[in-house]
DSSP file (Angstrom, degrees, kcal/mol; ACC not computed):
  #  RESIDUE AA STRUCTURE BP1 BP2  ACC     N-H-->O    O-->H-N    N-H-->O    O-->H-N    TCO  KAPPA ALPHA  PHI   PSI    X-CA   Y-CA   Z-CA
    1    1 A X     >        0   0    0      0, 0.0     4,-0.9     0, 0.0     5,-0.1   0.000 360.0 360.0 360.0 -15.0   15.5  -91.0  -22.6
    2    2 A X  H  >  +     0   0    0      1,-0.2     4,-2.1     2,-0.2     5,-0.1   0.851 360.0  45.1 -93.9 -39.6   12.1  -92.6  -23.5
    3    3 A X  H  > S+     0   0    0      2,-0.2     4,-2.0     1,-0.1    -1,-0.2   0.746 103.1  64.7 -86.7  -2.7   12.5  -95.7  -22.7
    4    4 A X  H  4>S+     0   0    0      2,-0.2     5,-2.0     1,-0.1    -2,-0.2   0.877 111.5  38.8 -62.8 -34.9   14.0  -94.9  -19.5
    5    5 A X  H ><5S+     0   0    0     -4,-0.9     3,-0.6     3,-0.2    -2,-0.2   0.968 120.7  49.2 -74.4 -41.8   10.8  -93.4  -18.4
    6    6 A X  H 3<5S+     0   0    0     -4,-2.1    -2,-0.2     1,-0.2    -1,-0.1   0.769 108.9  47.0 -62.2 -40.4    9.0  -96.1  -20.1
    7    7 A X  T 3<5S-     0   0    0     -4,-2.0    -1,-0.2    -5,-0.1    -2,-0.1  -0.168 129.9 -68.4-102.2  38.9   10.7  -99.0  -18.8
    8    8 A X  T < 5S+     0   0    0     -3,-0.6     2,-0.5     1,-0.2    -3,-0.2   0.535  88.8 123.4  92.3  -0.2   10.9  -98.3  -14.9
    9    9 A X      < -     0   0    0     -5,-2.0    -1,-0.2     1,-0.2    -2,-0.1  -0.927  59.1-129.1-113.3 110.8   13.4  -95.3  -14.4
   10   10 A X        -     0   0    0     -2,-0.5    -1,-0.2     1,-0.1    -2,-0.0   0.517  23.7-111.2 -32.9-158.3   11.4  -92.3  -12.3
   11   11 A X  S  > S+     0   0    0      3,-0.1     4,-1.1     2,-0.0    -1,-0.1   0.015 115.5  54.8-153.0 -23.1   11.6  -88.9  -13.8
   12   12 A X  H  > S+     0   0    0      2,-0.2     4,-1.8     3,-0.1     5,-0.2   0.910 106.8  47.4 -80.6 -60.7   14.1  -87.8  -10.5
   13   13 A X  H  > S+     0   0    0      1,-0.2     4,-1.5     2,-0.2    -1,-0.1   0.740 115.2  46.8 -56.3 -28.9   16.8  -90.5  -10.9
   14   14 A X  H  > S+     0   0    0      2,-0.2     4,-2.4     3,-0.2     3,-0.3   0.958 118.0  43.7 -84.3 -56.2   16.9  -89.7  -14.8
   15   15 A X  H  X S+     0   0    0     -4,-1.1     4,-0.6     1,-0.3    -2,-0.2   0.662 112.0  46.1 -49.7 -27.2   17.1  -85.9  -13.8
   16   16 A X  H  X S+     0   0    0     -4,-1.8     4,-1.0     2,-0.2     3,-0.4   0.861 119.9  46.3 -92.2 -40.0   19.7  -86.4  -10.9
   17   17 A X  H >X S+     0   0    0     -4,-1.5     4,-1.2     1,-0.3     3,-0.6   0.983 115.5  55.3 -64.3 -46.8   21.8  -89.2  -14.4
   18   18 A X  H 3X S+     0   0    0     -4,-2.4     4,-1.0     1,-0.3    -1,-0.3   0.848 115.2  30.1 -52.3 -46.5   21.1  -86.1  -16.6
   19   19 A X  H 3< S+     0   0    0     -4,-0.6     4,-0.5    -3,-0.4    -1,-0.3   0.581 111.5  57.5 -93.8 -14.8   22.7  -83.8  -14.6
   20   20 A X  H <X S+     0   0    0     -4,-1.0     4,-1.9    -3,-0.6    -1,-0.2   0.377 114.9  55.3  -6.3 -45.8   25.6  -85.7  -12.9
   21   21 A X  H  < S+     0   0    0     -4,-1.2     4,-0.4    -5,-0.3    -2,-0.2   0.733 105.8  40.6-101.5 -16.0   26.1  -86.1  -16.7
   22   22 A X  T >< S+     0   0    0     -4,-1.0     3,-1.4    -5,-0.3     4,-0.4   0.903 111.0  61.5 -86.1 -43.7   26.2  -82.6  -17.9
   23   23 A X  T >> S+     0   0    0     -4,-0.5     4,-1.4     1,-0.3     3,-1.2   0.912 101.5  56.3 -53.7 -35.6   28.4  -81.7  -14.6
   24   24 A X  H 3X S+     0   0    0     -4,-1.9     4,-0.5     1,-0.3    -1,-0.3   0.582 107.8  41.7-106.6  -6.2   30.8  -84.0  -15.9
   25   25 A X  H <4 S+     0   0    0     -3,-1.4    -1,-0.3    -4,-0.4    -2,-0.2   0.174 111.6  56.0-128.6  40.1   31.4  -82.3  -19.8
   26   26 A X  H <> S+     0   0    0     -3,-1.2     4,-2.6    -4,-0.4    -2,-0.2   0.536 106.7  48.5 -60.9 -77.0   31.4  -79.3  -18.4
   27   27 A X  H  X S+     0   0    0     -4,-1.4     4,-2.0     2,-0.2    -2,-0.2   0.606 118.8  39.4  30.0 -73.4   34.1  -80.8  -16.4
   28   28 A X  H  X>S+     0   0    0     -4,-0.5     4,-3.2     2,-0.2     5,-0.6   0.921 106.1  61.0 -80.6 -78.6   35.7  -82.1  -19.4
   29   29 A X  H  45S+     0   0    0      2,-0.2     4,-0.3    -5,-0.2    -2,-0.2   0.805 110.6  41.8 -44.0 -25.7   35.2  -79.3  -21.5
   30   30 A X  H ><5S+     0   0    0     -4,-2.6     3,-2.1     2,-0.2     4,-0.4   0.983 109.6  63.1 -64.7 -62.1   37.4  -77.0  -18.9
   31   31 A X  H >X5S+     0   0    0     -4,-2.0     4,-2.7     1,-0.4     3,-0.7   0.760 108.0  34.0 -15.5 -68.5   39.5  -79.8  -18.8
   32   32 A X  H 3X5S+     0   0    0     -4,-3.2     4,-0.6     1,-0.3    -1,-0.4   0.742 116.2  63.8 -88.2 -15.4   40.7  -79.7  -22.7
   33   33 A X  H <4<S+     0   0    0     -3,-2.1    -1,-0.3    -5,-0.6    -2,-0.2   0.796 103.8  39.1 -90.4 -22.1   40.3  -75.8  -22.5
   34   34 A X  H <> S+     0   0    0     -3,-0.7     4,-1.6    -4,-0.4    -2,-0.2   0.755 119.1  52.5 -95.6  -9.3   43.0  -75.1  -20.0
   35   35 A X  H >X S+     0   0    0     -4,-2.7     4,-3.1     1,-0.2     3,-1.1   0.968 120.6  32.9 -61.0 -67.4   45.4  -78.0  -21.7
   36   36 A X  H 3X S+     0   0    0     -4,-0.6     4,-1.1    -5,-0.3    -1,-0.2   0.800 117.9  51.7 -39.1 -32.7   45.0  -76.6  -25.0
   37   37 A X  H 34 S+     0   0    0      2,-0.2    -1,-0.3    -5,-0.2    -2,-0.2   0.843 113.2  46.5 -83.7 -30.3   44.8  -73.3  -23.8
   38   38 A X  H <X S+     0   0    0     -4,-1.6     4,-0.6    -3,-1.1    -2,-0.2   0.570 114.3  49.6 -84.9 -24.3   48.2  -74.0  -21.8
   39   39 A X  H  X S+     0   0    0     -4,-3.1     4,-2.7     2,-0.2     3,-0.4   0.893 107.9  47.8 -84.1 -45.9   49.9  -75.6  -24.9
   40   40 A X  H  < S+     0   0    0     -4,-1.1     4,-0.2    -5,-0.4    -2,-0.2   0.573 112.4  51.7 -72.1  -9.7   49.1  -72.9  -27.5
   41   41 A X  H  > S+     0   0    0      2,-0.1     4,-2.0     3,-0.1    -1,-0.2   0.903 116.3  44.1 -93.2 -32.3   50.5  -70.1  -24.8
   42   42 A X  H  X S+     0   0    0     -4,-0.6     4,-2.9    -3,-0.4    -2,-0.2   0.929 114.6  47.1 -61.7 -53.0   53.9  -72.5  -24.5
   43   43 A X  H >X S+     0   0    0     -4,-2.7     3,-1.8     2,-0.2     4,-1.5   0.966 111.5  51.3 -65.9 -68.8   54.0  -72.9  -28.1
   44   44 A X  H 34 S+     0   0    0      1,-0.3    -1,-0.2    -4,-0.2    -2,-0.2   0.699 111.5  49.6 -11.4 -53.2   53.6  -68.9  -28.8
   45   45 A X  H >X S+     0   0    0     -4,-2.0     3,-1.7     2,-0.2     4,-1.2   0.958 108.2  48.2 -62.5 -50.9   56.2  -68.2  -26.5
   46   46 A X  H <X S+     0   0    0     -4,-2.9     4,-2.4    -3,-1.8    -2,-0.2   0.958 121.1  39.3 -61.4 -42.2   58.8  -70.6  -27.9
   47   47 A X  H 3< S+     0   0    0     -4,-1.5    -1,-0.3     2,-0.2    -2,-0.2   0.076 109.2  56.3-104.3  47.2   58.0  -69.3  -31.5
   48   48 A X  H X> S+     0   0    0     -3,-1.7     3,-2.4    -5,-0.2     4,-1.3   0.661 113.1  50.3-110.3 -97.3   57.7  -65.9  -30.4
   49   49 A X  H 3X S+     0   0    0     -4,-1.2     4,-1.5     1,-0.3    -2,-0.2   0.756 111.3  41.8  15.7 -64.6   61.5  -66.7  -29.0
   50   50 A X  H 3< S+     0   0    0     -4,-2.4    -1,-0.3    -5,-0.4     6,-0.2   0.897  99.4  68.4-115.6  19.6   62.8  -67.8  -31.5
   51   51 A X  H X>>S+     0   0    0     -3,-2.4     4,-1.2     2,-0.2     3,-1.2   0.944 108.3  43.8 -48.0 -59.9   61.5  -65.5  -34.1
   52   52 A X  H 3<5S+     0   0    0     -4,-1.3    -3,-0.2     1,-0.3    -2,-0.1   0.896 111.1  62.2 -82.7 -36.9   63.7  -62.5  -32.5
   53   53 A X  T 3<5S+     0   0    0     -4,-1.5    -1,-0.3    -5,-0.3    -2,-0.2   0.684  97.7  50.5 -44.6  -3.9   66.5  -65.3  -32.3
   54   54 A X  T <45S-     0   0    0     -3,-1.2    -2,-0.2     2,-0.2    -1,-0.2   0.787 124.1-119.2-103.5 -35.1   66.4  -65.5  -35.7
   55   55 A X  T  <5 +     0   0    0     -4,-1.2    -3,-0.2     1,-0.4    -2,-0.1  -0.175  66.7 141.3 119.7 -34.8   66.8  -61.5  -35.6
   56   56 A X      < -     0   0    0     -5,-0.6    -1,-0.4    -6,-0.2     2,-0.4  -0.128  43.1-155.6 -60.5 127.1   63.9  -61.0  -37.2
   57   57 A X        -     0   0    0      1,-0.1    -1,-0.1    -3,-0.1    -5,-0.0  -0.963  10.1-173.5-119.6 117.5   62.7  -57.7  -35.0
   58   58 A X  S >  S+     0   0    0     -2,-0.4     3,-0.6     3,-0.2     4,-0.2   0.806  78.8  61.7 -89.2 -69.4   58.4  -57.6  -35.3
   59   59 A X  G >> S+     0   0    0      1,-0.3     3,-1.3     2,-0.2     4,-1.2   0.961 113.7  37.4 -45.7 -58.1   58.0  -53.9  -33.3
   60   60 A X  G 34 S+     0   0    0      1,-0.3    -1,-0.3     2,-0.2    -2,-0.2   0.288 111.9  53.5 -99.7  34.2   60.1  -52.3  -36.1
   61   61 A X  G <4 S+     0   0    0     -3,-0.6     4,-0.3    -2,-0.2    -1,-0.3  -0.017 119.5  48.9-134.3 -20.8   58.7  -54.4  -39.6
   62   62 A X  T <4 S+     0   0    0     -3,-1.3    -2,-0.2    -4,-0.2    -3,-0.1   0.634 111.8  39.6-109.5 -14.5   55.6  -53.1  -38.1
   63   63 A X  S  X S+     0   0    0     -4,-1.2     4,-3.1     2,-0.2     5,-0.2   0.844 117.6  44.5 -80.8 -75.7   56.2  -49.9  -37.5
   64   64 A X  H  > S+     0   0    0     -5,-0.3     4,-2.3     1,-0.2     5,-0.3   0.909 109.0  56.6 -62.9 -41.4   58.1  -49.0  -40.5
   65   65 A X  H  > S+     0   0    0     -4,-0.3     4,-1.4     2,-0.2     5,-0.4   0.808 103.6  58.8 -64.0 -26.1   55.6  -50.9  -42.7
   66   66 A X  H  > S+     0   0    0      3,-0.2     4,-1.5     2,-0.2    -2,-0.2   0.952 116.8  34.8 -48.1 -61.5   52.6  -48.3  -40.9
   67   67 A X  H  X S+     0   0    0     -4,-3.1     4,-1.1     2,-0.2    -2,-0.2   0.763 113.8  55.6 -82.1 -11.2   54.7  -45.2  -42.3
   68   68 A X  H >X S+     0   0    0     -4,-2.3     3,-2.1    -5,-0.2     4,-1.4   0.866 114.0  37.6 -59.4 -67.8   55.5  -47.0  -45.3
   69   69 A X  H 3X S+     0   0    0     -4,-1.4     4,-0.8     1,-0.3    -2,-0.2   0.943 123.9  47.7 -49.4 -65.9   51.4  -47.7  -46.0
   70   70 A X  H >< S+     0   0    0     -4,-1.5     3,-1.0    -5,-0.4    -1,-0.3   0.850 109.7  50.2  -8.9 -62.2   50.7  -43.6  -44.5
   71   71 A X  H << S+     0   0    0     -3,-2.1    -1,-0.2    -4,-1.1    -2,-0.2   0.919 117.4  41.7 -75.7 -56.8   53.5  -42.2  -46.6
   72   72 A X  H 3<        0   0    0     -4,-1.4    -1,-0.2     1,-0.3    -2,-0.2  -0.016 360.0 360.0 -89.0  14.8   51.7  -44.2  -49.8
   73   73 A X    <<        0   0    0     -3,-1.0    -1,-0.3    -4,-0.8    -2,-0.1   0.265 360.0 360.0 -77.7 360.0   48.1  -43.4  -49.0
């Protein structure tokens, strides 16, 4: 940034590259947050899926292990 001021480059035209350059990883940074964000809900579901395929039931292993830990307080 120092020799850009130093060597001919304004203080606007570096402000306007600076900022042009942030717009664009924000940009980016959305970018990888709704893929990522959009693969990890896909994946959740599938092995969410096929957890209760398997039989294994979540609601009531969770349930009963609450009045177990109650009961044993």
């Amino acid at each position: 940034m120092l020799d850009a001021i130093a060597f001919g480059m304004d203080e606007t035209a570096l402000a306007y590259d600076m900022q042009r350059a942030h717009s664009a990883d924000v940009w980016f940074l959305r970018a990888r947050f709704y893929f990522w964000g959009t693969v990890s809900t896909v994946i959740g579901f599938l092995v969410g899926h096929g957890i209760s395929l398997a039989g294994v039931n979540l609601y009531v292993s969770a349930w009963e292990g609450f009045w177990n830990f109650i009961h044993h307080l």
